[in-house]
FIKOLZA-1660 file (N, C-alpha, C; in steps of 0.1 Angstrom, whole numbers, plus 5000, padded with zeros to 4 digits):
% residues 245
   i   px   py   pz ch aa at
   1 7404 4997 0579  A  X  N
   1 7399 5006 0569  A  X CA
   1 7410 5010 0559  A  X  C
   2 7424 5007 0563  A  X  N
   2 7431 5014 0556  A  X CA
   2 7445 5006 0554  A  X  C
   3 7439 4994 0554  A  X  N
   3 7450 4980 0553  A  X CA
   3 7461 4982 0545  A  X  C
   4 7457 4987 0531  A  X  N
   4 7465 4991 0519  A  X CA
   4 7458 4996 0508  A  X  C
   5 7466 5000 0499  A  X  N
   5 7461 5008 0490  A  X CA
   5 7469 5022 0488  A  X  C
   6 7468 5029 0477  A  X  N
   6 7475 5044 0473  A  X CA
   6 7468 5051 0472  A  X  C
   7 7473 5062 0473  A  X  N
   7 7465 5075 0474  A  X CA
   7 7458 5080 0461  A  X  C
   8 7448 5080 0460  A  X  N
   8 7437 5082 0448  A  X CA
   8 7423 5095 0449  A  X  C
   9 7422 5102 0445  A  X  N
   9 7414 5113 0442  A  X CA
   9 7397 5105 0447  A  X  C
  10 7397 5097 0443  A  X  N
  10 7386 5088 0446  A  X CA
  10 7384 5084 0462  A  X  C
  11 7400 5077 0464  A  X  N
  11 7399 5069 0474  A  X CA
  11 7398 5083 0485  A  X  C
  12 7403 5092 0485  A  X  N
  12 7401 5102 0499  A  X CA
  12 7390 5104 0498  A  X  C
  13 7377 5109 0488  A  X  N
  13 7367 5111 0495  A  X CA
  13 7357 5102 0493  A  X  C
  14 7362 5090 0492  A  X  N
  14 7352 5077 0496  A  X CA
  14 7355 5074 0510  A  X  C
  15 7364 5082 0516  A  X  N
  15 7369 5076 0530  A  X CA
  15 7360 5085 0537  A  X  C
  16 7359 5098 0535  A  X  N
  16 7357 5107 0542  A  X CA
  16 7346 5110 0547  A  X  C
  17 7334 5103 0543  A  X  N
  17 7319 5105 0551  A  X CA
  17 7326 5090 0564  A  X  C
  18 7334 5082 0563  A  X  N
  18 7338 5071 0569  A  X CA
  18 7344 5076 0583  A  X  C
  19 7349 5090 0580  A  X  N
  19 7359 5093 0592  A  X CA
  19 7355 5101 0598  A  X  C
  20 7345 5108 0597  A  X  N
  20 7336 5121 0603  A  X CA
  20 7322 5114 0610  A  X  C
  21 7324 5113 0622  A  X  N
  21 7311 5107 0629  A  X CA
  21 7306 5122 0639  A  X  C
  22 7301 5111 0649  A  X  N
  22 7293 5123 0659  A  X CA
  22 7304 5137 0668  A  X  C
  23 7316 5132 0667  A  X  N
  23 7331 5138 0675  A  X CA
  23 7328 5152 0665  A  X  C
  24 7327 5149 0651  A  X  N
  24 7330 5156 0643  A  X CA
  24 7316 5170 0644  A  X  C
  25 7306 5163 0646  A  X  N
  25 7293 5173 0645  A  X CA
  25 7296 5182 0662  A  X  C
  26 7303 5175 0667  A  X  N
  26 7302 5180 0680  A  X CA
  26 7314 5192 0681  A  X  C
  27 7324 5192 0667  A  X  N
  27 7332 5197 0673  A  X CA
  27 7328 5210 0664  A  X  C
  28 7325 5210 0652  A  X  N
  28 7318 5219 0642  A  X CA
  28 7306 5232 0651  A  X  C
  29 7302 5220 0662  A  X  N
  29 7290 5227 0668  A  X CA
  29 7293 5237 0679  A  X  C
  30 7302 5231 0683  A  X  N
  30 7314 5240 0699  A  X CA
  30 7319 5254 0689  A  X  C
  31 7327 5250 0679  A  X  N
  31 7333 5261 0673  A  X CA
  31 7325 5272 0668  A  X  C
  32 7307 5267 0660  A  X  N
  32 7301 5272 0653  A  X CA
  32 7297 5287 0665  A  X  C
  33 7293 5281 0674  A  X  N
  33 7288 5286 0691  A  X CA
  33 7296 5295 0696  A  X  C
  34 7309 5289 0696  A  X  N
  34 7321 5299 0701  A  X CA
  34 7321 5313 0690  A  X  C
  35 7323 5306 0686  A  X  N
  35 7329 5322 0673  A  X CA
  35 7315 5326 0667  A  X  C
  36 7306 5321 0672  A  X  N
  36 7290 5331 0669  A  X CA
  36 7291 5340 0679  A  X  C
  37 7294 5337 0692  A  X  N
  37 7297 5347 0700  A  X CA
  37 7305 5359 0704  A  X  C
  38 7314 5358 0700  A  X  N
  38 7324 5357 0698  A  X CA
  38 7324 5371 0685  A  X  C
  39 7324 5367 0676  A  X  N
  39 7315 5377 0662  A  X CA
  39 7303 5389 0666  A  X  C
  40 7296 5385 0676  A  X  N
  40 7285 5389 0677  A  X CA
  40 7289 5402 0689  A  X  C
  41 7299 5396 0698  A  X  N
  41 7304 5405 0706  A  X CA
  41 7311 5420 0699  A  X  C
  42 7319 5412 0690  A  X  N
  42 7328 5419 0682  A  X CA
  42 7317 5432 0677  A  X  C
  43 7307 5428 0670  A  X  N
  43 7300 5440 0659  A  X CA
  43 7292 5448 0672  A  X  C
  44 7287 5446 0685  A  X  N
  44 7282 5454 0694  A  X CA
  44 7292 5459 0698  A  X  C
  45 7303 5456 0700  A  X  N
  45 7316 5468 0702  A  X CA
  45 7317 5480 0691  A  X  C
  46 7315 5472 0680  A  X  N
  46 7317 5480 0667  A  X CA
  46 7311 5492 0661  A  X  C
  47 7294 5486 0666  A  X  N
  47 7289 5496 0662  A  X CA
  47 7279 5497 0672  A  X  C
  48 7282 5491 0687  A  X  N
  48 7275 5497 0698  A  X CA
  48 7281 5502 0709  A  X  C
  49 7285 5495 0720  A  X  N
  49 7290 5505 0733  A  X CA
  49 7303 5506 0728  A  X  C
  50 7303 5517 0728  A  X  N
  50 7316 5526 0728  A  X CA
  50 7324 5527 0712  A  X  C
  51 7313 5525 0703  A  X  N
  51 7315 5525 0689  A  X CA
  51 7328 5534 0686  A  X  C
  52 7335 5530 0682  A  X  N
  52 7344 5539 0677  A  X CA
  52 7360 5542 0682  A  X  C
  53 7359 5536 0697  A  X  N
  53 7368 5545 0705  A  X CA
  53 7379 5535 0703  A  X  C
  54 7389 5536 0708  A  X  N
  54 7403 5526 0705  A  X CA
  54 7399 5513 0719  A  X  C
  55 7393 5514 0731  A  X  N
  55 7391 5505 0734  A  X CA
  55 7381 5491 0729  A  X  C
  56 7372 5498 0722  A  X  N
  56 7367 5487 0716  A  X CA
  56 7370 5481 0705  A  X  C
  57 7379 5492 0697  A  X  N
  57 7389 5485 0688  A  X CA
  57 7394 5472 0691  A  X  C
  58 7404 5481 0704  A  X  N
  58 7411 5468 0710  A  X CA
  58 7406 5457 0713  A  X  C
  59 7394 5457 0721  A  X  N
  59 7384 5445 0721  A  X CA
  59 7384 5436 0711  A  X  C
  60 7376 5441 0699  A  X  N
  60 7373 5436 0690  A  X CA
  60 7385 5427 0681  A  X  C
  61 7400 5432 0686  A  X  N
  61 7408 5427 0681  A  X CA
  61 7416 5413 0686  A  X  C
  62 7409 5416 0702  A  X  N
  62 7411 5402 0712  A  X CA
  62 7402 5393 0702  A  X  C
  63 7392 5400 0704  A  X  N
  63 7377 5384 0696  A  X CA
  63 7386 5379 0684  A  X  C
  64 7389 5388 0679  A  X  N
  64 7393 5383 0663  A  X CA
  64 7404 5370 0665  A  X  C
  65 7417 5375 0677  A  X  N
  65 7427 5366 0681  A  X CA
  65 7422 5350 0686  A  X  C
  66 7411 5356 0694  A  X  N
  66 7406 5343 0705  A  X CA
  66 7397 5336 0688  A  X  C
  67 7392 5342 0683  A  X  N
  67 7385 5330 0671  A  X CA
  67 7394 5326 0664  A  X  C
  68 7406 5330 0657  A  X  N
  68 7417 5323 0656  A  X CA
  68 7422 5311 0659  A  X  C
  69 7423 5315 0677  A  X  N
  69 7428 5307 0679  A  X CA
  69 7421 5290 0683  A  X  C
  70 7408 5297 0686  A  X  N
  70 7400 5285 0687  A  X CA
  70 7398 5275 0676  A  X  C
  71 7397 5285 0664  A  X  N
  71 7400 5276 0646  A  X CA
  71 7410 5262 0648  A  X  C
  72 7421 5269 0652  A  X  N
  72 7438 5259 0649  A  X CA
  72 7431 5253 0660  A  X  C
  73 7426 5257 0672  A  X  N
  73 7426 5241 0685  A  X CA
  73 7417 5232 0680  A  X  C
  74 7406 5238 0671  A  X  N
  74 7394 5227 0668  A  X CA
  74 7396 5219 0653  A  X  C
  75 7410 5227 0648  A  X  N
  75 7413 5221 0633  A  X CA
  75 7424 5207 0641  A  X  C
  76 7434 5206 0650  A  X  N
  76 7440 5202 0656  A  X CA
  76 7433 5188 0664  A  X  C
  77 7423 5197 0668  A  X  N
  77 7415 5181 0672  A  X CA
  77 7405 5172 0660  A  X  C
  78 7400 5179 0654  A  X  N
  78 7395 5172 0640  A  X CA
  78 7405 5161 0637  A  X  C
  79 7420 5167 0632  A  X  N
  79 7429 5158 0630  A  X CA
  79 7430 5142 0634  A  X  C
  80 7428 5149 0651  A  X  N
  80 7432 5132 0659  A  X CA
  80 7421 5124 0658  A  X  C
  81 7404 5134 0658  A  X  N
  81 7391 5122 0655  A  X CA
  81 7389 5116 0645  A  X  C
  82 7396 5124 0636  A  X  N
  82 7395 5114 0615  A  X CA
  82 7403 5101 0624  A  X  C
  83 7416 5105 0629  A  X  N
  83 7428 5095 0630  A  X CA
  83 7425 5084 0637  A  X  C
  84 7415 5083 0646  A  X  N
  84 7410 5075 0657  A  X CA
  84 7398 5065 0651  A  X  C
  85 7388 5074 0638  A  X  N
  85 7379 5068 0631  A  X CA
  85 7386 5060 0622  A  X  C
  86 7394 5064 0613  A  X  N
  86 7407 5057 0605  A  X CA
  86 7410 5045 0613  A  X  C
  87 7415 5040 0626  A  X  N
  87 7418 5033 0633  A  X CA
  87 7409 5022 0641  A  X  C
  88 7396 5030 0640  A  X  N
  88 7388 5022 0645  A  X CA
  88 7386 5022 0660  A  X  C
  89 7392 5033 0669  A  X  N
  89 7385 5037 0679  A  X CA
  89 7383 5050 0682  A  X  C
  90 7371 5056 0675  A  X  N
  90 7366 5066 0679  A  X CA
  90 7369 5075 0691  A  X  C
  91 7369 5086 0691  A  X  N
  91 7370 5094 0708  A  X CA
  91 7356 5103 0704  A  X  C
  92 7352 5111 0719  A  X  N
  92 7347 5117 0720  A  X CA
  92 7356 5134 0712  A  X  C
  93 7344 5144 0714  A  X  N
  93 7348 5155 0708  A  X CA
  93 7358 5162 0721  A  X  C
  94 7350 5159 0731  A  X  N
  94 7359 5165 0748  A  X CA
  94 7373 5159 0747  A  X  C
  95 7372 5142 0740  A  X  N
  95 7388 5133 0741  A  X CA
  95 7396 5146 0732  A  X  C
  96 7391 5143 0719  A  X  N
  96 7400 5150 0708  A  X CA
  96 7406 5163 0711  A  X  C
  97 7397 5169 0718  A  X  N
  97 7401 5185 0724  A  X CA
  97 7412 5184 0736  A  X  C
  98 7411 5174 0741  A  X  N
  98 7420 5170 0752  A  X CA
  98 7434 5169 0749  A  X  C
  99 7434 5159 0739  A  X  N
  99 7449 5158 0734  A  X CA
  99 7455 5168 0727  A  X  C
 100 7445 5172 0718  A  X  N
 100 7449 5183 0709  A  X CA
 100 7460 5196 0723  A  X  C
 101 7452 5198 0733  A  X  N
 101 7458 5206 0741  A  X CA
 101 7469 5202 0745  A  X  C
 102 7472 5190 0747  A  X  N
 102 7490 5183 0746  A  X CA
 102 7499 5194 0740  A  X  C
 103 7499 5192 0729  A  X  N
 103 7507 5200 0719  A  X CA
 103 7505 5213 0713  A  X  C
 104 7495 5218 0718  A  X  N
 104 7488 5230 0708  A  X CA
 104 7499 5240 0703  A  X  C
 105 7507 5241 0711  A  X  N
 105 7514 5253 0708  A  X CA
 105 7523 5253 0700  A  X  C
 106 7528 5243 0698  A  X  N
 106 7536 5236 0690  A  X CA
 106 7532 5235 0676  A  X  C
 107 7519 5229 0674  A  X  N
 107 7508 5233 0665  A  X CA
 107 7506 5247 0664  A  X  C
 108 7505 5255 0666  A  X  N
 108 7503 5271 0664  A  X CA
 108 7517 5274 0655  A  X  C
 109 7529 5272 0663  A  X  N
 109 7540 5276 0656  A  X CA
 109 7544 5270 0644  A  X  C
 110 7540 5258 0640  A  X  N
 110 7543 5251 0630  A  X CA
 110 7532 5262 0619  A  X  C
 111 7516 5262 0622  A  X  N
 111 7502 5268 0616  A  X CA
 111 7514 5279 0612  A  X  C
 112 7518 5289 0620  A  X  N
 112 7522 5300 0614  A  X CA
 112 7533 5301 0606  A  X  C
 113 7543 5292 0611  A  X  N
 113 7555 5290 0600  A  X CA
 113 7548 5287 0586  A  X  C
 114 7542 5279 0581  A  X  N
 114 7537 5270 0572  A  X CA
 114 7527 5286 0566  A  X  C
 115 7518 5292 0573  A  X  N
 115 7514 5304 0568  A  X CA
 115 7520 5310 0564  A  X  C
 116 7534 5314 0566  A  X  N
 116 7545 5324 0562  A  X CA
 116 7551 5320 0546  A  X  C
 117 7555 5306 0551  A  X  N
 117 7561 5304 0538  A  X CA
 117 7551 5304 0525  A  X  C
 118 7537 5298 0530  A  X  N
 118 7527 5301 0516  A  X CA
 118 7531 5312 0511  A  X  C
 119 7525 5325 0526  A  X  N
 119 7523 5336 0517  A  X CA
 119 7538 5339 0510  A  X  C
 120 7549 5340 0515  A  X  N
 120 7561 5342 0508  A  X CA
 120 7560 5342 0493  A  X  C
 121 7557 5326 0490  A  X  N
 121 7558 5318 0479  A  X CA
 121 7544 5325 0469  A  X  C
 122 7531 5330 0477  A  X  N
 122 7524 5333 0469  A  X CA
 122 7526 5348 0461  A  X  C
 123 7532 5358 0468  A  X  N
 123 7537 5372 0466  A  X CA
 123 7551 5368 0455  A  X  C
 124 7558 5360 0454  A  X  N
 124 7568 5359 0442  A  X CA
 124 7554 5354 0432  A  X  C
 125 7550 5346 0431  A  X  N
 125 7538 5346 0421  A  X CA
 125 7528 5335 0427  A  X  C
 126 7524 5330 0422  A  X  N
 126 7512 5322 0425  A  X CA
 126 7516 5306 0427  A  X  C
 127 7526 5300 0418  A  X  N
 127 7534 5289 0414  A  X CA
 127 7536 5283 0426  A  X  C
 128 7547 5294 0434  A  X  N
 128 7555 5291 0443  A  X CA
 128 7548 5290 0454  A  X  C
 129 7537 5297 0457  A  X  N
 129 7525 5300 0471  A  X CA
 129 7521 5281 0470  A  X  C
 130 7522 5276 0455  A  X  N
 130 7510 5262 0460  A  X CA
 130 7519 5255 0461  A  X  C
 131 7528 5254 0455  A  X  N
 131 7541 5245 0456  A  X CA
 131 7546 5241 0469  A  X  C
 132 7547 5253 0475  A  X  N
 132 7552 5250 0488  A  X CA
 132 7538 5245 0500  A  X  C
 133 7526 5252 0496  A  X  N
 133 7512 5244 0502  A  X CA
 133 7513 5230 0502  A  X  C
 134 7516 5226 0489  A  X  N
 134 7515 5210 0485  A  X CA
 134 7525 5203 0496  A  X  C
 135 7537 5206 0491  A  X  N
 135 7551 5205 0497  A  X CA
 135 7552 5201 0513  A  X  C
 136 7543 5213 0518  A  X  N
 136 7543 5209 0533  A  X CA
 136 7529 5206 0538  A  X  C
 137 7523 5198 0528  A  X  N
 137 7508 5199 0536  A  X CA
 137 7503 5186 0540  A  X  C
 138 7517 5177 0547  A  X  N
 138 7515 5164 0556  A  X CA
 138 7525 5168 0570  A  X  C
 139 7530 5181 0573  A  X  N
 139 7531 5187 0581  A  X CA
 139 7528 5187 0593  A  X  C
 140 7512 5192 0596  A  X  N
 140 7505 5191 0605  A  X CA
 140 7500 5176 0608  A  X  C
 141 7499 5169 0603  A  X  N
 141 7493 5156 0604  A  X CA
 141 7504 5148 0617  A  X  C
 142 7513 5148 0605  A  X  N
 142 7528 5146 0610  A  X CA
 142 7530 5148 0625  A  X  C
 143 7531 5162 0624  A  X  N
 143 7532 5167 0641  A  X CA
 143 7521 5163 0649  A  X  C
 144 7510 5162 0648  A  X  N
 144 7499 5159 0654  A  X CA
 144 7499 5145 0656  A  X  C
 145 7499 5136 0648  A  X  N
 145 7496 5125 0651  A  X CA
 145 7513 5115 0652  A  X  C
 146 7521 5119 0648  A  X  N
 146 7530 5113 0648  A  X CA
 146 7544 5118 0659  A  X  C
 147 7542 5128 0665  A  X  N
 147 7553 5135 0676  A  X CA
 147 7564 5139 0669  A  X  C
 148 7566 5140 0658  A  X  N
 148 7574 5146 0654  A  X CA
 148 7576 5161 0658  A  X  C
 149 7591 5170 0658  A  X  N
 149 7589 5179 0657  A  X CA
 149 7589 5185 0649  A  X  C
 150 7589 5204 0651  A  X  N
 150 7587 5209 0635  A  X CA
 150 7591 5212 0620  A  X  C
 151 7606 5214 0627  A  X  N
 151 7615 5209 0615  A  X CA
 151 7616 5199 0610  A  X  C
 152 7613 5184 0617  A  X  N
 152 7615 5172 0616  A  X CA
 152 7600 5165 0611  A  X  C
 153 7588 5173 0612  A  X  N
 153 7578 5174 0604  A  X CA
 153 7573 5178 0589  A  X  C
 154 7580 5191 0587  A  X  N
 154 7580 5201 0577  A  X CA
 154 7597 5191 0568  A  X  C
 155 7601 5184 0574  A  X  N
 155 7612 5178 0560  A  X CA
 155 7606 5161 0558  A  X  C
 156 7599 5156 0566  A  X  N
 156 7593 5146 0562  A  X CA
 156 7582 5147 0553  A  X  C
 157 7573 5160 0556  A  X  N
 157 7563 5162 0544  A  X CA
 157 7565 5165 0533  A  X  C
 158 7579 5172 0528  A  X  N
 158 7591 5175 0517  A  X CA
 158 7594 5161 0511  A  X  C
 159 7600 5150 0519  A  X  N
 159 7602 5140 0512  A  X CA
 159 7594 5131 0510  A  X  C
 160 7581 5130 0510  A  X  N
 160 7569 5122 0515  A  X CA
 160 7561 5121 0500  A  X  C
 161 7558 5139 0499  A  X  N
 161 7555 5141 0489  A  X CA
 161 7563 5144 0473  A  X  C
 162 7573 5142 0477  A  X  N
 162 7580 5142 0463  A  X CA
 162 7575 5136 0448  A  X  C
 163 7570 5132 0443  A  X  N
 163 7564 5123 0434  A  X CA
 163 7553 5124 0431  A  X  C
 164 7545 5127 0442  A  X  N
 164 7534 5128 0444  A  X CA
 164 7525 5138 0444  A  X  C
 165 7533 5152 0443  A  X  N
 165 7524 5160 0445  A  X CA
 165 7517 5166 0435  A  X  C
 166 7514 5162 0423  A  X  N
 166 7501 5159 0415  A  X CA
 166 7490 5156 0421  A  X  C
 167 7490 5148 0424  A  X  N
 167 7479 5138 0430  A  X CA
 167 7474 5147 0441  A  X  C
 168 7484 5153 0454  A  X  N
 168 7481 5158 0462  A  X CA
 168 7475 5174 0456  A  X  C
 169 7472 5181 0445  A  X  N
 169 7470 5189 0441  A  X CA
 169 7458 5188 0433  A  X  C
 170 7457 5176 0433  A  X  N
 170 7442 5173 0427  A  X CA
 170 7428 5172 0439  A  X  C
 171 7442 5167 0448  A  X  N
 171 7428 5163 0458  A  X CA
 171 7421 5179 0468  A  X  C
 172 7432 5184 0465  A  X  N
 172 7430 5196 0472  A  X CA
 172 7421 5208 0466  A  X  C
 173 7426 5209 0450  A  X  N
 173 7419 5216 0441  A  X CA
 173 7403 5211 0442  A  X  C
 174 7399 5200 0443  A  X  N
 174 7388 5193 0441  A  X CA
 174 7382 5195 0452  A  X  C
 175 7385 5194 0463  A  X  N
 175 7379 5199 0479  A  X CA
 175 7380 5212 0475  A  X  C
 176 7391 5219 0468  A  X  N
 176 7387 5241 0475  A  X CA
 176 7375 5240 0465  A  X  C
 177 7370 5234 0450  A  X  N
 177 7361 5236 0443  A  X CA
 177 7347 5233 0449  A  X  C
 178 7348 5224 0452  A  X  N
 178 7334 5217 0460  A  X CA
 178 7328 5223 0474  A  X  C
 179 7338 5230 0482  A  X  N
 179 7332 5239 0494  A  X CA
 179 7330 5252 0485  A  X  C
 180 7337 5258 0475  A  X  N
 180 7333 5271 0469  A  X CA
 180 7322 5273 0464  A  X  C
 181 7317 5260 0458  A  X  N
 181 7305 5257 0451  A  X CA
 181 7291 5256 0462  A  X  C
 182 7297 5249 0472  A  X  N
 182 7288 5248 0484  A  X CA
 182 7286 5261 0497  A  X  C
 183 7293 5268 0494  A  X  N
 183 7290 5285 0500  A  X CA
 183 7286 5291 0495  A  X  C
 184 7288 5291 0480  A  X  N
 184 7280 5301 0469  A  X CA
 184 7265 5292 0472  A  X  C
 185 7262 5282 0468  A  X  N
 185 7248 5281 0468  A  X CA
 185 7242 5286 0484  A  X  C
 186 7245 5276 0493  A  X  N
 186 7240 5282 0509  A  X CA
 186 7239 5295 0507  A  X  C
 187 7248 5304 0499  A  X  N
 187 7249 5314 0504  A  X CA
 187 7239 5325 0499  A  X  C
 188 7238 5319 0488  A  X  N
 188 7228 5326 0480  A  X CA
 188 7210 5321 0486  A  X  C
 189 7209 5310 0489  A  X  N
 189 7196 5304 0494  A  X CA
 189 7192 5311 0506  A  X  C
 190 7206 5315 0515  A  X  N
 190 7207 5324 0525  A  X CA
 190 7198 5342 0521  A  X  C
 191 7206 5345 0510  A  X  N
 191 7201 5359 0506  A  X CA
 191 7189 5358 0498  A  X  C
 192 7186 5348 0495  A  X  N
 192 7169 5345 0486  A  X CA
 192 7159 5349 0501  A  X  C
 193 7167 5340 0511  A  X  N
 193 7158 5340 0525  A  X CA
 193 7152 5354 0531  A  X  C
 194 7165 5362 0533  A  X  N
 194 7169 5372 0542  A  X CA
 194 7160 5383 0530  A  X  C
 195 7158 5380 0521  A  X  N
 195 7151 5389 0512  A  X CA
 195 7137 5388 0511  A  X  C
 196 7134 5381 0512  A  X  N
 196 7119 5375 0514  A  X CA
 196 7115 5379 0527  A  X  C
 197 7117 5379 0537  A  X  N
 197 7120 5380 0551  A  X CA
 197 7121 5395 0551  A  X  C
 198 7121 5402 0545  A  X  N
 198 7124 5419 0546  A  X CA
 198 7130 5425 0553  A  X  C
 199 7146 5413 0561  A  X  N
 199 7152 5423 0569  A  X CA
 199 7157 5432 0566  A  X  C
 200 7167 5445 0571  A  X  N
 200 7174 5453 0572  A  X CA
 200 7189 5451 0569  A  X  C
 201 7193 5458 0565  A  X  N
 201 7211 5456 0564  A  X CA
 201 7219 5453 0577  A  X  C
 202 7213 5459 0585  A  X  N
 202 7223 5456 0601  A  X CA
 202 7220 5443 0606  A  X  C
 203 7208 5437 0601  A  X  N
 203 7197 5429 0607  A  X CA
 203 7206 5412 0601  A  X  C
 204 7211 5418 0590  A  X  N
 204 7211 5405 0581  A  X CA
 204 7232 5408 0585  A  X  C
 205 7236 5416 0586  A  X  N
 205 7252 5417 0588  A  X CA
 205 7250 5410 0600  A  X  C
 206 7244 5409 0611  A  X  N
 206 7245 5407 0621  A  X CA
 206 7247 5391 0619  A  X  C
 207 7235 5389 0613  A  X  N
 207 7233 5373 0611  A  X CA
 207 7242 5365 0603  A  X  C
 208 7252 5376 0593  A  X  N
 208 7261 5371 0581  A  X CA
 208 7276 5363 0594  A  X  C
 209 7274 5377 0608  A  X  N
 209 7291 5378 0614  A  X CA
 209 7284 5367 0625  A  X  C
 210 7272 5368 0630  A  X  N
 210 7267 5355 0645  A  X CA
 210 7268 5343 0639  A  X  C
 211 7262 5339 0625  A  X  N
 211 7256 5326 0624  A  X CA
 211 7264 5324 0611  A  X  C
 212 7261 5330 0600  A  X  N
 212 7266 5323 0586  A  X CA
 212 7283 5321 0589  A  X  C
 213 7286 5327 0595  A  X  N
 213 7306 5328 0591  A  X CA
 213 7310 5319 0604  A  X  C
 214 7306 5314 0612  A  X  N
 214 7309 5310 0625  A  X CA
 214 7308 5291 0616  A  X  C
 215 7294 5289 0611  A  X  N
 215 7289 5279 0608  A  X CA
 215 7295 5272 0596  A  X  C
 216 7300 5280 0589  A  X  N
 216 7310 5281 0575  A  X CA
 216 7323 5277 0581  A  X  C
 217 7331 5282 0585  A  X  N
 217 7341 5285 0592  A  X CA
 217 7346 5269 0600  A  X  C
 218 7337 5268 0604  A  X  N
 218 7334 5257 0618  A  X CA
 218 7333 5244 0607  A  X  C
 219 7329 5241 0596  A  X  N
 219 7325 5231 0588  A  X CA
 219 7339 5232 0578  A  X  C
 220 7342 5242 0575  A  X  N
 220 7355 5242 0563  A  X CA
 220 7370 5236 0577  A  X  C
 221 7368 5236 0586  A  X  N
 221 7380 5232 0596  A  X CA
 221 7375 5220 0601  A  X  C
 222 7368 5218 0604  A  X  N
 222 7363 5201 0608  A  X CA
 222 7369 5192 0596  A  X  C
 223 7363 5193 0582  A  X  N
 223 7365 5191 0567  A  X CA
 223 7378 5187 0565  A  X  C
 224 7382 5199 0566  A  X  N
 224 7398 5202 0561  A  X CA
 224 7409 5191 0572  A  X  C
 225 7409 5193 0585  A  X  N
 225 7410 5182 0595  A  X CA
 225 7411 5167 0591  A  X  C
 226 7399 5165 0588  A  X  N
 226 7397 5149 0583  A  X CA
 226 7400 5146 0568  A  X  C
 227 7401 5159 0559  A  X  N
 227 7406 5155 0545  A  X CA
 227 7423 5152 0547  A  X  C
 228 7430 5163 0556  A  X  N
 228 7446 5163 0556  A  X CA
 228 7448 5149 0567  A  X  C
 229 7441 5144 0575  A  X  N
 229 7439 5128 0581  A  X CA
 229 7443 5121 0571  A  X  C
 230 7432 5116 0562  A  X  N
 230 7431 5110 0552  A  X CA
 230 7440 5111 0544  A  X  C
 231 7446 5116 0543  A  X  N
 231 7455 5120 0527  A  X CA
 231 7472 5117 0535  A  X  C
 232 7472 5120 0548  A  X  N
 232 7483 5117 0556  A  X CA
 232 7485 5099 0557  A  X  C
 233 7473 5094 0560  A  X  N
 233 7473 5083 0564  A  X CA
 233 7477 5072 0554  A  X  C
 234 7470 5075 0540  A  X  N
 234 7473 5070 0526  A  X CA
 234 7487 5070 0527  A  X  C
 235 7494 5081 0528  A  X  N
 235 7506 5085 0521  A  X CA
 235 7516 5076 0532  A  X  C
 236 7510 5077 0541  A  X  N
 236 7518 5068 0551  A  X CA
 236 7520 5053 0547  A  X  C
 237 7511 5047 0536  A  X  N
 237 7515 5035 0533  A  X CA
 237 7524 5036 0524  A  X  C
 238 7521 5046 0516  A  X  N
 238 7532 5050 0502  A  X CA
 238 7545 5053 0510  A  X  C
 239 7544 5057 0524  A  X  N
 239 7561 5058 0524  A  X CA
 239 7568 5057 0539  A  X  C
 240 7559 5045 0541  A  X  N
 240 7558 5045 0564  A  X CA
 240 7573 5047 0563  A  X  C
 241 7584 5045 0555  A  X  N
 241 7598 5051 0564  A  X CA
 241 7601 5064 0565  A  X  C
 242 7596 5073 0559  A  X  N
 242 7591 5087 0558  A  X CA
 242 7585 5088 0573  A  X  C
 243 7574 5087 0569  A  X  N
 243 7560 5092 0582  A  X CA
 243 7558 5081 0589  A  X  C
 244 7567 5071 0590  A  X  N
 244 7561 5065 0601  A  X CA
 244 7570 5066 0613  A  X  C
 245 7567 5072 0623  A  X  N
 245 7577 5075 0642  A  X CA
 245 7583 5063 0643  A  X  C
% end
């Protein structure tokens, strides 16, 4: 699938209905389920048993952590199922999750370094927030699929993308456009619904924090997963002494 060829605005998401098979609905669907619950627990803390008091704070703040952290383990395995459809042997969504757990933590530390320096970069102005986005965003791939470690991931994705990161800012601008476009409408078809339907405000919050944000959430990380696959894997022809172990 990926014999040869350069990295093109086109060619990533001609690849991309290619690299998302059944692993991918499966993993969208675990996450969607998890963190519906998860959310759902949260707002009956919130605004049911024991509304108010610091223990259900506290609660609510575990849920928040544990959906977190379920995001990065199911963004993490996304990764290796694009990489295996790219390859041509598929895994299951249980394989992907399996391996992913190899390394997670490692992945978390890198997730949060790589967070830090955005926001750093975005708080001096805006410039510097994407620059360094671009800069390090074959990072994860790197570490995930290639063993690198994190410093030794985060300076390969520096020199990888040098040249390139145009290109890599197109592809990404063009993905955040196209999911913003596609939340606004669901989202609004959603509120055409819930209005017709004559629920209640708590009735329809409930349904925004159980179902809409779980199922959102769970689709922009599966996505995002198989777009930074793809865009890794390109780049890997443009520069296997770079990214390739």
């Amino acid at each position: 699938m990926l014999a040869s060829g350069q990295l093109t605005i086109g060619r990533v998401f001609r690849l991309l209905p290619k690299v998302m098979g059944q692993e991918s609905i499966s993993l969208w669907l675990m996450f969607s389920g998890i963190g519906g619950a998860l959310n759902l627990l949260s707002v009956m803390l919130q605004y049911g048993f024991g509304a108010g008091s610091l223990i259900a704070s506290l609660i609510a703040l575990f849920f928040s952590l544990a959906m977190s952290l379920a995001a990065c383990f199911v963004h993490y395995a996304a990764i290796h199922a694009a990489d295996r459809r790219l390859s041509g042997t598929p895994l299951q969504a249980v394989q992907a999750l399996w391996i992913a757990s190899r390394r997670f933590w490692d992945y978390l530390a890198m997730a949060l370094l790589m967070g830090f320096v955005v926001i750093v970069g975005m708080l001096m102005l805006v410039i510097p927030g994407l620059f360094a986005w671009i800069a390090f965003s074959l990072a994860l791939p790197a570490l995930a699929l290639r063993q690198f470690g994190i410093s030794e991931s985060m300076h390969a994705s520096w020199l990888a993308t040098e040249g390139r990161r145009w290109r890599l800012l197109g592809v990404w601008l063009i993905y955040a456009v196209a999911g913003f476009i596609a939340l606004v409408c669901v989202g609004l078809l959603f509120a055409a619904l819930f209005h017709l339907l004559g629920l209640g405000p708590m009735t329809v919050q409930i349904l925004m924090v159980s179902v809409m944000d779980p199922v959102f959430t769970g689709a922009s990380i599966v996505v995002t997963g198989a777009v930074s696959t793809t865009v890794f894997r390109l780049m890997e022809l443009e520069a296997p002494e770079i990214l390739t172990a």
